[in-house]
Residue frames as qw, qx, qy, qz and C-alpha x, y, z in Angstrom:
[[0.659, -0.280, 0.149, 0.682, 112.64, 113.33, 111.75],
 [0.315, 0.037, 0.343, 0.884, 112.02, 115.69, 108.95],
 [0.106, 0.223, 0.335, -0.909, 109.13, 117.39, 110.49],
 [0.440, -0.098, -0.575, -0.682, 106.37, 115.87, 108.17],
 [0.539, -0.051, 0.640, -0.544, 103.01, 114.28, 109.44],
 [0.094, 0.165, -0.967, -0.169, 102.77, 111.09, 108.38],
 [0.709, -0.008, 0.222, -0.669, 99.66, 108.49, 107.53],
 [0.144, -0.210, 0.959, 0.121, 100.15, 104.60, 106.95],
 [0.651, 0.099, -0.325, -0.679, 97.11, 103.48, 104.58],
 [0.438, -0.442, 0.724, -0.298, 96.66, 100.55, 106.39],
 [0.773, 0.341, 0.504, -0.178, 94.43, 98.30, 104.05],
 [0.737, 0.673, 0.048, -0.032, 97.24, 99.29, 101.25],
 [0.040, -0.770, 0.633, 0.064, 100.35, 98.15, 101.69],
 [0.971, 0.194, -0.122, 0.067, 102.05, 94.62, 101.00],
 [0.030, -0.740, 0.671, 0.035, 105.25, 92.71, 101.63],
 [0.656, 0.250, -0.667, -0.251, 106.78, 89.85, 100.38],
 [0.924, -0.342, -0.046, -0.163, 106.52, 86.66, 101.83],
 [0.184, 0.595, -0.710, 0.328, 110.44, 85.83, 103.77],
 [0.803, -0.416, 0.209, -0.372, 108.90, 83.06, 106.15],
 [0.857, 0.405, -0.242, 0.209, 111.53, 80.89, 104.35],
 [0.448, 0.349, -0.392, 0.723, 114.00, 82.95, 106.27],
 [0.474, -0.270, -0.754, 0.365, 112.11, 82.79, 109.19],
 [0.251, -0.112, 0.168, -0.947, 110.03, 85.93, 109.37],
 [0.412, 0.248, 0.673, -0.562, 106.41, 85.75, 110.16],
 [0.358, 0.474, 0.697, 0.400, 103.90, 85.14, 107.38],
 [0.165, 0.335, 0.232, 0.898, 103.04, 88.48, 105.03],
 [0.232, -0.755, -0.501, -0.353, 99.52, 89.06, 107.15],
 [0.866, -0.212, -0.157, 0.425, 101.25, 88.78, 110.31],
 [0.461, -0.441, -0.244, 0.730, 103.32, 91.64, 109.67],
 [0.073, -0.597, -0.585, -0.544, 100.95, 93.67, 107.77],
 [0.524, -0.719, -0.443, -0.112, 98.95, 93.18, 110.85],
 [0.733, -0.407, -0.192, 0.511, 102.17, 94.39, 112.85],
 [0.278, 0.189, 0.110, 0.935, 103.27, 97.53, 110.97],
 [0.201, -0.517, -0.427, -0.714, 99.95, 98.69, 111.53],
 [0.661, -0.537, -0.459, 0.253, 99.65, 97.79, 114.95],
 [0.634, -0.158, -0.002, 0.757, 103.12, 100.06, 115.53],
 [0.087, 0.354, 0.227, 0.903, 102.24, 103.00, 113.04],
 [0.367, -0.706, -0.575, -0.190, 98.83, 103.21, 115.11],
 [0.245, -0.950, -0.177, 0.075, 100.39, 105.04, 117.73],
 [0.554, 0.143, 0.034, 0.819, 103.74, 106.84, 116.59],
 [0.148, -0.916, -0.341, 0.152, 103.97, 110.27, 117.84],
 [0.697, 0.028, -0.057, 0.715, 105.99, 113.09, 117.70],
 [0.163, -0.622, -0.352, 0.680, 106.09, 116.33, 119.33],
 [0.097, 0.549, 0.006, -0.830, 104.16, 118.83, 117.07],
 [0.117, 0.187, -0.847, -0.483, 103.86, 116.21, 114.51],
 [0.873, -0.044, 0.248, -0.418, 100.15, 113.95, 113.95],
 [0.313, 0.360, -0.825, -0.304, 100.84, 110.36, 112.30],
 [0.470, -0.182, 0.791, -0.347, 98.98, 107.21, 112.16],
 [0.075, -0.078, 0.733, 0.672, 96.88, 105.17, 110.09],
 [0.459, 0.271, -0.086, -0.842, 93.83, 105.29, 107.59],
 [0.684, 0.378, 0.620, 0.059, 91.39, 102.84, 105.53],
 [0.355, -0.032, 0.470, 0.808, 92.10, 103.99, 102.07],
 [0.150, -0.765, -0.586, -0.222, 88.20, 104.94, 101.94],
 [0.112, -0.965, -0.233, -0.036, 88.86, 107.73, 104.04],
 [0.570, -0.493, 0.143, 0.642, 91.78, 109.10, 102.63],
 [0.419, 0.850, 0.313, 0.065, 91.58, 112.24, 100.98],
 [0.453, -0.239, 0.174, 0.841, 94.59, 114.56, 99.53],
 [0.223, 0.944, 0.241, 0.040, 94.30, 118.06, 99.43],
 [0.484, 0.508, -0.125, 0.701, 97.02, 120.65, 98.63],
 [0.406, -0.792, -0.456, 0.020, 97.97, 122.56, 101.41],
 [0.228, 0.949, 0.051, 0.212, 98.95, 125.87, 102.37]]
């Protein structure tokens, strides 16, 4: 939406367990955001995700 390109670290993220309230269990949708982010697209835009091993930040121009 706001014209950034976008990377979901995929082996670093967390959420809380809600299975109480009838969500799935925390891997589960881990396993599901990542699934999703895998192919997100957007015209002119890259985005998907990364192992945290091969994620590198550089300034850019």
């Amino acid at each position: 939406m706001r014209g950034y390109d976008t990377v979901l670290v995929a082996d670093a993220h967390t959420t809380e367990d809600l299975t109480a309230w009838g969500a799935p269990p925390p891997a589960q949708v881990i396993a599901h955001t990542n699934l999703y982010w895998s192919y997100q697209t957007a015209p002119g835009r890259t985005a998907g995700t990364a192992a945290a091993a091969d994620v590198e930040f550089a300034a850019t121009a």
